[in-house]
Short mmCIF file of the C-alpha atoms (twelve columns), coordinates in Angstrom:
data_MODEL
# 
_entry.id   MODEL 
# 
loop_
_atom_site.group_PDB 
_atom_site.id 
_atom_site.type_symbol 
_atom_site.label_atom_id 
_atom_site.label_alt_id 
_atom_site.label_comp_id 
_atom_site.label_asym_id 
_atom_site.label_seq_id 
_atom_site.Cartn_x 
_atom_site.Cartn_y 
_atom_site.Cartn_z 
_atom_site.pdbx_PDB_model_num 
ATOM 1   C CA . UNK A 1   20.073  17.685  -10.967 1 
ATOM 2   C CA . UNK A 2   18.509  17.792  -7.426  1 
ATOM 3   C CA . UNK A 3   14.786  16.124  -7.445  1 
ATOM 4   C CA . UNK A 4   12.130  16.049  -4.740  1 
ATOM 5   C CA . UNK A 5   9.384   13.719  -4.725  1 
ATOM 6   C CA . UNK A 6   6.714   13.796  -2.955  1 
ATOM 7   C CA . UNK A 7   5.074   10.470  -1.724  1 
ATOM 8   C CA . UNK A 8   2.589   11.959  1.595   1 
ATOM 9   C CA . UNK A 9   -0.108  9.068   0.862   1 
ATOM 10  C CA . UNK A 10  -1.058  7.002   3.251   1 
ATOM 11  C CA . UNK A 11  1.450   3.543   3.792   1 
ATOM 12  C CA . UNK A 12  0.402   1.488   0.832   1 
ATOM 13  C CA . UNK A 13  0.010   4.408   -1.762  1 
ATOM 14  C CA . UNK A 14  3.430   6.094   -0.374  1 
ATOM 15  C CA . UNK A 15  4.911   2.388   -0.858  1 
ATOM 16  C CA . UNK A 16  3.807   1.921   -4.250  1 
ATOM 17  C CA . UNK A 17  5.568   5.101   -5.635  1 
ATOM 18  C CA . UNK A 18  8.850   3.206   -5.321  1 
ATOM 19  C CA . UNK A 19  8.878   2.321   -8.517  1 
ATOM 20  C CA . UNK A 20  9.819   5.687   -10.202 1 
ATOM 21  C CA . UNK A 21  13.385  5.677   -8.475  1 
ATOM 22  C CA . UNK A 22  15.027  3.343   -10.132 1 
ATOM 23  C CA . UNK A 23  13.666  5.089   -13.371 1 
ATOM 24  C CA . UNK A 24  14.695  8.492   -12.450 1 
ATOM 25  C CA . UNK A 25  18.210  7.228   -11.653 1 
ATOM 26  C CA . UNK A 26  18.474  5.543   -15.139 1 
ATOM 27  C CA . UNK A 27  17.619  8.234   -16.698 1 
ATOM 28  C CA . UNK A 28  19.214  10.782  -14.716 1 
ATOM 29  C CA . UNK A 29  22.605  8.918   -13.473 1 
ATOM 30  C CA . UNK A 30  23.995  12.338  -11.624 1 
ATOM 31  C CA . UNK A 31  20.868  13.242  -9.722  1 
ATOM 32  C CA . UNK A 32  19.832  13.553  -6.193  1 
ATOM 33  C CA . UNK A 33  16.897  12.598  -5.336  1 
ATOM 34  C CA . UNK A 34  15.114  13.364  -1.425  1 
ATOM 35  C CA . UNK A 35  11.456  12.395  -0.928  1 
ATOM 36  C CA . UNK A 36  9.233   13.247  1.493   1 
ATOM 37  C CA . UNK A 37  6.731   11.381  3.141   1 
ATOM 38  C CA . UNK A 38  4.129   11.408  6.283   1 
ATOM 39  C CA . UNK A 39  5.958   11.196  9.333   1 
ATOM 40  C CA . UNK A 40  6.584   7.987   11.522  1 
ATOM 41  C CA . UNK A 41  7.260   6.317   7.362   1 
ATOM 42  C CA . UNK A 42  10.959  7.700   7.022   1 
ATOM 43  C CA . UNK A 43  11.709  3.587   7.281   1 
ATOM 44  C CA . UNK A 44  10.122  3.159   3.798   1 
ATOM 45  C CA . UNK A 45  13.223  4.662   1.819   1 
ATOM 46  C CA . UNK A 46  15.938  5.042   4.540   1 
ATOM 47  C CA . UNK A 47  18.144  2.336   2.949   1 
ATOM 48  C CA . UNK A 48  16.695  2.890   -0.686  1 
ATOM 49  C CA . UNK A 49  19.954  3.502   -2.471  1 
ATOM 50  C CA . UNK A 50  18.302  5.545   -4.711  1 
ATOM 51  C CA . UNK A 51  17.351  8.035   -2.225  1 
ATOM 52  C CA . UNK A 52  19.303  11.000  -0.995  1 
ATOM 53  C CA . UNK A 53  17.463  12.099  1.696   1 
ATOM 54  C CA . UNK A 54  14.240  11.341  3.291   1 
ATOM 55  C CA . UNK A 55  12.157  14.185  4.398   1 
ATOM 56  C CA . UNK A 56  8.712   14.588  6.720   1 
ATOM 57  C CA . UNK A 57  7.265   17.186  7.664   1 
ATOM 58  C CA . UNK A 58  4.729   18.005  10.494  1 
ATOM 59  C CA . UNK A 59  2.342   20.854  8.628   1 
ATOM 60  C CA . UNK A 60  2.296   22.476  5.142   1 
ATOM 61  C CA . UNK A 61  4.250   25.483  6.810   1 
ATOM 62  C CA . UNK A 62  7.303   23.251  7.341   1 
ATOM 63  C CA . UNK A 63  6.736   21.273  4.005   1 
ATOM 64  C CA . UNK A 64  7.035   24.478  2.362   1 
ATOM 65  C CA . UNK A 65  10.000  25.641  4.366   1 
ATOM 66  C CA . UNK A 66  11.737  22.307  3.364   1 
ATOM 67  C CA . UNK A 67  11.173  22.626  -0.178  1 
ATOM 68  C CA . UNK A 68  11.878  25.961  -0.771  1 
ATOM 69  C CA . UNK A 69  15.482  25.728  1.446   1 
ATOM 70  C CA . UNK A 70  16.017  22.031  -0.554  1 
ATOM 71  C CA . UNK A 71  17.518  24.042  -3.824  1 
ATOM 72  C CA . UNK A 72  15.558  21.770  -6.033  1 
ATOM 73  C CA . UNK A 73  15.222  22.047  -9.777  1 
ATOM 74  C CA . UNK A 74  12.429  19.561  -10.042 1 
ATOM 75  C CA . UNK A 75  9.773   18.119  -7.728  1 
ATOM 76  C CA . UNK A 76  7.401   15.381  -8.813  1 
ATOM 77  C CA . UNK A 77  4.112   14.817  -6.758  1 
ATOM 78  C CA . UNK A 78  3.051   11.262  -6.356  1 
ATOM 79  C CA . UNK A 79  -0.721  12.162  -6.526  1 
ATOM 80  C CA . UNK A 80  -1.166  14.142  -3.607  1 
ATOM 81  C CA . UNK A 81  -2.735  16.775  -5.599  1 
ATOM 82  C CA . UNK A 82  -3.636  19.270  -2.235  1 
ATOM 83  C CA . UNK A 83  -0.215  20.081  -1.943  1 
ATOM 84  C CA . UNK A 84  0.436   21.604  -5.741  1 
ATOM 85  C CA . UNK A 85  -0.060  25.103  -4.591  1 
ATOM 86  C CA . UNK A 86  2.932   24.299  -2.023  1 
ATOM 87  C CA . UNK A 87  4.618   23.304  -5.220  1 
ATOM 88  C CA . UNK A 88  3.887   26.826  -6.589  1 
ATOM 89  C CA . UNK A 89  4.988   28.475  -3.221  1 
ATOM 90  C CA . UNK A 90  7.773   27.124  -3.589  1 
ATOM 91  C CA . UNK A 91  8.881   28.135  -6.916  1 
ATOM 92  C CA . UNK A 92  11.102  25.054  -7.659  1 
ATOM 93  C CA . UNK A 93  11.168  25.447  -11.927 1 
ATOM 94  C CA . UNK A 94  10.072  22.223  -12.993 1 
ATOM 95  C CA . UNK A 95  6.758   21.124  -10.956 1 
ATOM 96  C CA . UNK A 96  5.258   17.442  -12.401 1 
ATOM 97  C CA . UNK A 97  2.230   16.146  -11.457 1 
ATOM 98  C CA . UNK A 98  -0.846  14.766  -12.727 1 
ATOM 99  C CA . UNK A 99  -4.393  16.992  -12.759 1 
ATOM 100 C CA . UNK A 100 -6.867  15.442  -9.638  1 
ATOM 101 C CA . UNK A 101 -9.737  17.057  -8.421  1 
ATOM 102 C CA . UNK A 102 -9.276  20.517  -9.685  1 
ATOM 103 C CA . UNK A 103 -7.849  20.109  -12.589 1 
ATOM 104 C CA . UNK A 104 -7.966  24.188  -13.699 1 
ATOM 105 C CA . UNK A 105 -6.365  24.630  -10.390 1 
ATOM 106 C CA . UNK A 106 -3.510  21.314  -11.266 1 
ATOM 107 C CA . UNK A 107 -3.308  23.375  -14.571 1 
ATOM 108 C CA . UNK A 108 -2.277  26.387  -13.171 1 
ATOM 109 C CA . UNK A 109 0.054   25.455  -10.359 1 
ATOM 110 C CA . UNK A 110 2.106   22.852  -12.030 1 
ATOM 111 C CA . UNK A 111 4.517   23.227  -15.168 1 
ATOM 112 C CA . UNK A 112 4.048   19.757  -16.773 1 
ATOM 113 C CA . UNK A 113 0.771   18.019  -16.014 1 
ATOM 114 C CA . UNK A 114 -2.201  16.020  -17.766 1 
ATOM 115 C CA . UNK A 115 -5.278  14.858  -17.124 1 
ATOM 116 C CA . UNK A 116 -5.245  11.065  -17.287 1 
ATOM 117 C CA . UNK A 117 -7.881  8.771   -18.245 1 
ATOM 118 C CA . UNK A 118 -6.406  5.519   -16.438 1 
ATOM 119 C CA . UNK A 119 -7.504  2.405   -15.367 1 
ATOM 120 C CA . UNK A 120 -5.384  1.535   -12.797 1 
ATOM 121 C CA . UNK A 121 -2.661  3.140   -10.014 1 
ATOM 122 C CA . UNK A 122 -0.089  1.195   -12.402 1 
ATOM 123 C CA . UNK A 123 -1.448  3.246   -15.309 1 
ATOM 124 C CA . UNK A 124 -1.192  6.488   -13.175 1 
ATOM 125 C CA . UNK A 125 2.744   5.432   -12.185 1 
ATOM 126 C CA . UNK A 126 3.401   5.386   -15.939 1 
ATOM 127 C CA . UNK A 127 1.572   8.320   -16.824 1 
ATOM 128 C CA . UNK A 128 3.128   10.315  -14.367 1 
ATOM 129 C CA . UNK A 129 6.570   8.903   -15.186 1 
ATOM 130 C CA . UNK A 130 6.283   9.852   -19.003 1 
ATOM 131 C CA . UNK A 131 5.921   13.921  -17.927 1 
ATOM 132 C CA . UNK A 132 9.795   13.297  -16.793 1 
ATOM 133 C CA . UNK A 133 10.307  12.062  -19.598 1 
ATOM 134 C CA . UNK A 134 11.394  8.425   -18.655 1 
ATOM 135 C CA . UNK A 135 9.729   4.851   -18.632 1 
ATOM 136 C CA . UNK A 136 9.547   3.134   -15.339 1 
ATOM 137 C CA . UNK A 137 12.689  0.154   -15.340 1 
ATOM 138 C CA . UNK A 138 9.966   -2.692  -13.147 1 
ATOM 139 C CA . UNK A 139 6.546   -1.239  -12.287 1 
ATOM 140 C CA . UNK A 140 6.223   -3.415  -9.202  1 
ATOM 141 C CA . UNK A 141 6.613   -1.763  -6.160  1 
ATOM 142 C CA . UNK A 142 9.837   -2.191  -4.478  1 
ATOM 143 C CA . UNK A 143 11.321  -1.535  -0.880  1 
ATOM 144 C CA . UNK A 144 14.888  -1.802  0.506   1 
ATOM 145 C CA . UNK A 145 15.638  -2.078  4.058   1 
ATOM 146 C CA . UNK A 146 17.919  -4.603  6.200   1 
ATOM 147 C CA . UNK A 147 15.257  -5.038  8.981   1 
ATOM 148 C CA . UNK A 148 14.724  -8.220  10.603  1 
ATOM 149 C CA . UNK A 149 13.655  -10.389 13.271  1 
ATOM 150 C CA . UNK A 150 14.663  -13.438 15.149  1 
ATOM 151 C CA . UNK A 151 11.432  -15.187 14.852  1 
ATOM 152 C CA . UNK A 152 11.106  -17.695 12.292  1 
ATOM 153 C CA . UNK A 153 8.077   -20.014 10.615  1 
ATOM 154 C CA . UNK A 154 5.682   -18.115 11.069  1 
ATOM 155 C CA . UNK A 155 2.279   -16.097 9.654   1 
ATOM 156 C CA . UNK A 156 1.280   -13.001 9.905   1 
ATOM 157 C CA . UNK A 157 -2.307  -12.167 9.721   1 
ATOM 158 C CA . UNK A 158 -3.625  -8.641  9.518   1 
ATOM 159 C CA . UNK A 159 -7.042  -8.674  10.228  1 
ATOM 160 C CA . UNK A 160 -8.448  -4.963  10.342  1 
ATOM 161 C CA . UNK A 161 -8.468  -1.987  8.591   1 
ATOM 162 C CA . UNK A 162 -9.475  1.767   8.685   1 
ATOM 163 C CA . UNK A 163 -11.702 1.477   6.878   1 
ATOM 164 C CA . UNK A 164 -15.395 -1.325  7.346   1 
ATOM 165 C CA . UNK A 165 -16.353 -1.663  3.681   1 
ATOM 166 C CA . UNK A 166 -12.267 -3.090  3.528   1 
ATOM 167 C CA . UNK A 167 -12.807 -5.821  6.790   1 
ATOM 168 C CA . UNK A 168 -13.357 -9.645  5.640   1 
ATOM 169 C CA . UNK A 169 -15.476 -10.698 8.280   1 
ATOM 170 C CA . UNK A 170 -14.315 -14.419 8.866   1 
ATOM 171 C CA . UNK A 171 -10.848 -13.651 10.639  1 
ATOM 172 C CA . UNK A 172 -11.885 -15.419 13.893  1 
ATOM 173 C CA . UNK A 173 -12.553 -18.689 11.812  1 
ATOM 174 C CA . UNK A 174 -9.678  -18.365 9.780   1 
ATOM 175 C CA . UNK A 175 -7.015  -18.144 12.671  1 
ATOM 176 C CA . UNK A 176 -8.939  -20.447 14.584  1 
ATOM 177 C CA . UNK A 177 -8.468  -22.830 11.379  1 
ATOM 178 C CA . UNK A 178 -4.727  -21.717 11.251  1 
ATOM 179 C CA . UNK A 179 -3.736  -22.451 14.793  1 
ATOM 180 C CA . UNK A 180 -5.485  -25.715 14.331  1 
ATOM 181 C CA . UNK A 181 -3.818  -26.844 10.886  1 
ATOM 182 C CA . UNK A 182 -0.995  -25.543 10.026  1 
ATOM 183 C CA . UNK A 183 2.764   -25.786 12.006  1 
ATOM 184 C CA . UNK A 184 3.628   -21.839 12.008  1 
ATOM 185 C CA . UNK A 185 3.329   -19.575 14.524  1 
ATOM 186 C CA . UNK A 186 0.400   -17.065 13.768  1 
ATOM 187 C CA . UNK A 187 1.157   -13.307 14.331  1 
ATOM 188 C CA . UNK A 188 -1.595  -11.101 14.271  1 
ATOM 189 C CA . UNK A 189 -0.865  -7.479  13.289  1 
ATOM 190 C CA . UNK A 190 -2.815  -4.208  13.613  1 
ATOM 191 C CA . UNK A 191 -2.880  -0.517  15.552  1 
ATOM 192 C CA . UNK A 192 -2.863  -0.041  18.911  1 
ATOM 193 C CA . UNK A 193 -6.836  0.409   18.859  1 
ATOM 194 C CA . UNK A 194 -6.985  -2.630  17.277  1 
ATOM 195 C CA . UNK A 195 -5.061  -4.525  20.067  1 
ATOM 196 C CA . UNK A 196 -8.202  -5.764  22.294  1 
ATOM 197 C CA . UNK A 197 -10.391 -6.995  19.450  1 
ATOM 198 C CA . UNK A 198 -7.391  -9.151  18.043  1 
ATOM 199 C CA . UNK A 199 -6.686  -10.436 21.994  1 
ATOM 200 C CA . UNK A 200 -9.410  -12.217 21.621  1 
ATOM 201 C CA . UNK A 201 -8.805  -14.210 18.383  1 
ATOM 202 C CA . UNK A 202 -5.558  -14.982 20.458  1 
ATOM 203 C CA . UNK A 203 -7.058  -16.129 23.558  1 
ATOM 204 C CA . UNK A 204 -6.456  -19.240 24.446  1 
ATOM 205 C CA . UNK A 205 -4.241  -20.398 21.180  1 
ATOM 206 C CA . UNK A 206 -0.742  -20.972 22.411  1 
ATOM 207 C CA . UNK A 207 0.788   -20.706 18.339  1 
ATOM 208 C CA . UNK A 208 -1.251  -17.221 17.944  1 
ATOM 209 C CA . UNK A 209 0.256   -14.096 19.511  1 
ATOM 210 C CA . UNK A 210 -1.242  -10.895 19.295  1 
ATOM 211 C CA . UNK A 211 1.566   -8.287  18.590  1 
ATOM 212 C CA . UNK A 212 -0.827  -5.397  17.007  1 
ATOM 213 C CA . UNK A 213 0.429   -1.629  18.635  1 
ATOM 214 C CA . UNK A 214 3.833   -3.359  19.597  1 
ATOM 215 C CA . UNK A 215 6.100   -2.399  16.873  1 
ATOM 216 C CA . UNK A 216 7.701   0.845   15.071  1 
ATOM 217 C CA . UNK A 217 6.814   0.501   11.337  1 
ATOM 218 C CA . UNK A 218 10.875  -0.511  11.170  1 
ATOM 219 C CA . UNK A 219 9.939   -3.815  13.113  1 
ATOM 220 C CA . UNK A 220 6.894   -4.332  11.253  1 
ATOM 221 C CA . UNK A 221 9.214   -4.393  7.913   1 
ATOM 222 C CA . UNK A 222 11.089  -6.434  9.418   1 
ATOM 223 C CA . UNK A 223 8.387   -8.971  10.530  1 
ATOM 224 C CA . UNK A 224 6.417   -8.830  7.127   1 
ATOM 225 C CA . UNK A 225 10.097  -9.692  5.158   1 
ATOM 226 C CA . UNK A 226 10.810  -12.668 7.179   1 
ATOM 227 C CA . UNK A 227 6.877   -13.748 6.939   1 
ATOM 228 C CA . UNK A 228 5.956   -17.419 5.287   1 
ATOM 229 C CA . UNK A 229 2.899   -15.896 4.334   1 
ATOM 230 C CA . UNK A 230 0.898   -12.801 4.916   1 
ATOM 231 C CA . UNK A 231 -2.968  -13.084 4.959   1 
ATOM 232 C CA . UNK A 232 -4.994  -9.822  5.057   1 
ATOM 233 C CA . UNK A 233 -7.113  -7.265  3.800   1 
ATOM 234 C CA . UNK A 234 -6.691  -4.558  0.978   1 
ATOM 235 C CA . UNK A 235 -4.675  -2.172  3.869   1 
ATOM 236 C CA . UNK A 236 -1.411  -0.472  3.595   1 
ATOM 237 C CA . UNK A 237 1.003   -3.126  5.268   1 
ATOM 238 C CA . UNK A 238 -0.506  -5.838  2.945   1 
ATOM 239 C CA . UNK A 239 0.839   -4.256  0.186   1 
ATOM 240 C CA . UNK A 240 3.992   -3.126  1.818   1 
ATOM 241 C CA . UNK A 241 4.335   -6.975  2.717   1 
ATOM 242 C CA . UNK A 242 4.349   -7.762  -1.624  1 
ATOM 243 C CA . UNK A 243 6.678   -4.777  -2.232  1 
ATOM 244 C CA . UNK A 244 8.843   -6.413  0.789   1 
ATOM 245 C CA . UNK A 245 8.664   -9.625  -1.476  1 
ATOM 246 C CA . UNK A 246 6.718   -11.617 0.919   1 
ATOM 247 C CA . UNK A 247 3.629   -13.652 -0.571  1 
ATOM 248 C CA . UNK A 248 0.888   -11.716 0.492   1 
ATOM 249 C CA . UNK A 249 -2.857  -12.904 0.184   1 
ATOM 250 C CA . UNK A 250 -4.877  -9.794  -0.408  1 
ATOM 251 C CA . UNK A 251 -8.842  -9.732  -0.114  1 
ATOM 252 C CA . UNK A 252 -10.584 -6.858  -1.521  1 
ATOM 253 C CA . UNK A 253 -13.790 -5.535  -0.622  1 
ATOM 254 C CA . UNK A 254 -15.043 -1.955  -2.141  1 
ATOM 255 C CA . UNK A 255 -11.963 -1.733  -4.383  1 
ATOM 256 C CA . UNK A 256 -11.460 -4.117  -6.996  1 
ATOM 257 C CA . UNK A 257 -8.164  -5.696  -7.878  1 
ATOM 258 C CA . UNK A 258 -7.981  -4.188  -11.003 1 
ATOM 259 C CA . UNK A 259 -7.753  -0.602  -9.443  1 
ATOM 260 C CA . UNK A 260 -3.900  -1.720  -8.887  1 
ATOM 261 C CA . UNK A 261 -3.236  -2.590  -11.855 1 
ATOM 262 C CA . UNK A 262 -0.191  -5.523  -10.748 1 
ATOM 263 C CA . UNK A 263 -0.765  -8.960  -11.684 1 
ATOM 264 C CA . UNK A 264 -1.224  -10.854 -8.182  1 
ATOM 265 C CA . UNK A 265 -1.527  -14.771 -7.827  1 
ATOM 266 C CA . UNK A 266 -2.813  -14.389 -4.358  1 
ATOM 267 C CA . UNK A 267 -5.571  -11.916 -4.721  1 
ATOM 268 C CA . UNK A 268 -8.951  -12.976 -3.906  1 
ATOM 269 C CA . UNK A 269 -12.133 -10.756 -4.969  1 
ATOM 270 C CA . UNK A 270 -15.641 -11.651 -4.783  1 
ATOM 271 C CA . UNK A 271 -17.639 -10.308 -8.128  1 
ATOM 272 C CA . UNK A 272 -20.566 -8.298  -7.623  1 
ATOM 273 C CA . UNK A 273 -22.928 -6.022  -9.748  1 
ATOM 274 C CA . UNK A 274 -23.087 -3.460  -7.076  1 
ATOM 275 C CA . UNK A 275 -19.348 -2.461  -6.871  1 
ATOM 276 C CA . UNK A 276 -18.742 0.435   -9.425  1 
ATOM 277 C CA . UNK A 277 -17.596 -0.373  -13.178 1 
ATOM 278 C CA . UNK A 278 -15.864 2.733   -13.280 1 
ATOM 279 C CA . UNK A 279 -14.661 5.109   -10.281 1 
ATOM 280 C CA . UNK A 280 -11.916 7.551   -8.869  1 
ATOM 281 C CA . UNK A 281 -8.375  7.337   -7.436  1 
ATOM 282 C CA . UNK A 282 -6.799  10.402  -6.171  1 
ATOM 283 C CA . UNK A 283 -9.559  12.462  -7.651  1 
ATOM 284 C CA . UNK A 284 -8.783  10.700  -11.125 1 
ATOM 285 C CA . UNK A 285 -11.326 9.448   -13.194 1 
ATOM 286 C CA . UNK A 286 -10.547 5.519   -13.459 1 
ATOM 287 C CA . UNK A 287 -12.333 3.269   -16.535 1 
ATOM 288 C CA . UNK A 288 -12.328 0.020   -14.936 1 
ATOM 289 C CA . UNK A 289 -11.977 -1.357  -11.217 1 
ATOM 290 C CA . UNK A 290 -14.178 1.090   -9.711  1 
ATOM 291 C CA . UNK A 291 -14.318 1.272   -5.841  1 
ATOM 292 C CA . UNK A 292 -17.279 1.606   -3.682  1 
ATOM 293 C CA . UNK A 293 -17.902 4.982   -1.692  1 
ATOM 294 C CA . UNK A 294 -20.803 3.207   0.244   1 
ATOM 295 C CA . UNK A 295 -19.460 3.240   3.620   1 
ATOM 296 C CA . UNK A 296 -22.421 2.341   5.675   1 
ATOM 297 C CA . UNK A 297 -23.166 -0.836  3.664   1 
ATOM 298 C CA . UNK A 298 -25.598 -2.956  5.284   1 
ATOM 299 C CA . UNK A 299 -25.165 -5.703  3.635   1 
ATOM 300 C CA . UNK A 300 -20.764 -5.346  2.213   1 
ATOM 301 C CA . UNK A 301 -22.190 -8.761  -0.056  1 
ATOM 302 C CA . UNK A 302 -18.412 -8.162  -1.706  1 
ATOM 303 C CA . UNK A 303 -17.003 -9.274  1.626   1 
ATOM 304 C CA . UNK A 304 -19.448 -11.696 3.315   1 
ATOM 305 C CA . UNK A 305 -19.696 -13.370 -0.028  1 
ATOM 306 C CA . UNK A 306 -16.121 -14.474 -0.030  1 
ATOM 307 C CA . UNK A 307 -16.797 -17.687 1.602   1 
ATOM 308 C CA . UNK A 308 -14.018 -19.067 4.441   1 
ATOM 309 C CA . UNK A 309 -13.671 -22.016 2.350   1 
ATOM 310 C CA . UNK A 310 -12.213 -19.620 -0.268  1 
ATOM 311 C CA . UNK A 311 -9.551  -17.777 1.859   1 
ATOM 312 C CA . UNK A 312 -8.572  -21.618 3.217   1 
ATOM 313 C CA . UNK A 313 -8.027  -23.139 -0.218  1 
ATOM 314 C CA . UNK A 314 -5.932  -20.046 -1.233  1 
ATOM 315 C CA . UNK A 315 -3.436  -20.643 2.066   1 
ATOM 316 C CA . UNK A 316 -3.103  -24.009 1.746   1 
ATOM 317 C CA . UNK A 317 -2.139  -23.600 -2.497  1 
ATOM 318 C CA . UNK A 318 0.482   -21.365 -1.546  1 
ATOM 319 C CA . UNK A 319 1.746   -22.695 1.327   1 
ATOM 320 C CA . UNK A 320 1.356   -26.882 -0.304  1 
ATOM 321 C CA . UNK A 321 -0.622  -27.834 2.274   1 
ATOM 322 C CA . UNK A 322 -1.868  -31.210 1.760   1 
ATOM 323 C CA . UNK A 323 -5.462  -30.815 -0.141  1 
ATOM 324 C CA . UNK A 324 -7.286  -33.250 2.139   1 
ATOM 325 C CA . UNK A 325 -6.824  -31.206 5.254   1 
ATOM 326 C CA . UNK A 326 -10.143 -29.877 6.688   1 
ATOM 327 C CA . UNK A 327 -11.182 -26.513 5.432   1 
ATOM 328 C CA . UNK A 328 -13.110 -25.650 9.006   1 
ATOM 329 C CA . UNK A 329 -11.945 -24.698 12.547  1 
ATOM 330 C CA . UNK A 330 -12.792 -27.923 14.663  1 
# 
């Protein structure tokens, strides 16, 4: 059997999918299995031995193209629920996917679909997984890939995000306070736009280099495997950095934990009544974990609320830092 899945999410969400490989190989030992994701992230499943082929495409015309010309018997979308009338285009029998924002539409185009009522991206994995017809063999995400670096002792701290309502807003004190206290190298990551902001964390702190727009998303892997630690926000490489199997410390702002669904020892979240009980994910109505839509916050109380002292007490717990050391920049 020759499956395609498709995994065109942004970096964290395309990440997560992982774990429905290893169940589709268990339960299908003979298949071949491509996926396609948003080019520039072929390095995600190059070395997955589970994978075939990795695929990216430039525009829906070419996606099309390369799943009609695949010879496919099944494709399975990974909740990016736009693209099901490809999936109908391109006439591949089985079509799999779970019913988002237009469900009638979901309905019509796929051959095997539900509408879930979830609680968490976990939840949605296993949902989706049991259309197949298989359970998933780990839930956590997973990623394979022999890249490395020569640097060593060392953290990486990803300060920024797309997105404000997502941005801590203690960074600067925190890498001050890490260049200060503890003996690894800091590394601060980020885009290319991001670059001049995080210069000036750098500035003038010989153990904090600012390396954000300066590596292919191959040397990234490669620098978030080897990491002691990772410290950042809810973003895409901070959960690439836990399916690497790097200790990553993850604080949410408008999305709760709980809309993963993973059990994570280094996930910090400030409680408040104003971030939504219930909310959405891919168009899909979640019951717990809700995440906030209110972009232009004034106030992003889930964020400023989570004190330094916090963030500090969580590094030095996972990294056994002696409990006496000063929690503030000096």
């Amino acid at each position: 059997m020759k499956i395609v899945l498709i995994a065109t999410l942004r970096l964290g969400d395309a990440a997560m999918a992982s774990p429905i490989i290893p169940a589709l190989k268990k339960h299908f030992p003979n298949c071949e299995i491509d996926i396609v994701v948003r080019a520039g992230f072929e390095p995600l499943y190059n070395e997955d031995p589970g994978i075939s082929k990795v695929l990216s495409y430039t525009d829906k015309r070419q996606l099309l193209s390369l799943l009609k010309k695949g010879g496919y018997e099944m494709v399975i979308n990974c909740f990016e629920g736009k693209f099901n009338k490809l999936l109908f285009l391109s006439r591949i029998p089985q079509r799999i996917g779970l019913r988002q924002k237009k469900p009638i539409r979901d309905y019509f185009f796929l051959t095997k679909s539900k509408k879930p009522v979830a609680v968490s991206y976990r939840q949605l994995l296993t949902e989706l997984a049991s259309l197949v017809g298989i359970e998933l063999v780990d839930p956590m995400p997973r990623i394979i890939t022999s890249a490395t670096t020569d640097r060593t002792n060392y953290i990486v701290v990803h300060p920024g995000s797309l997105e404000k309502i997502r941005v801590w807003p203690y960074f600067g004190e925190l890498i001050e306070w890490l260049a200060d206290t503890v003996p690894h190298k800091i590394l601060l990551t980020g885009s290319a736009v991001e670059a001049e902001e995080l210069e000036g964390y750098a500035k003038g702190k010989p153990n904090v280099e600012n390396i954000a727009g300066k590596t292919s998303l191959y040397e990234l892997m490669g620098i978030l495997k080897k990491a002691t630690l990772v410290v950042g926000n809810d973003t895409g490489p901070v959960q690439l950095a836990k399916a690497l199997g790097t200790k990553a410390i993850t604080i949410y702002g408008a999305a709760h934990s709980r809309t993963i669904g993973f059990k994570d020892p280094y996930e910090l979240v400030h409680e408040v009544p104003c971030r939504p009980k219930n909310g959405f994910l891919f168009g899909i109505e979640l019951n717990a974990g809700g995440r906030c839509e209110y972009y232009d916050c004034p106030t992003r109380i889930c964020l400023y609320g989570l004190a330094l002292r916090q963030v500090q007490q969580k590094v030095k717990e996972v990294l056994g830092l002696n409990s006496r050391l000063s929690l503030y920049p000096k």
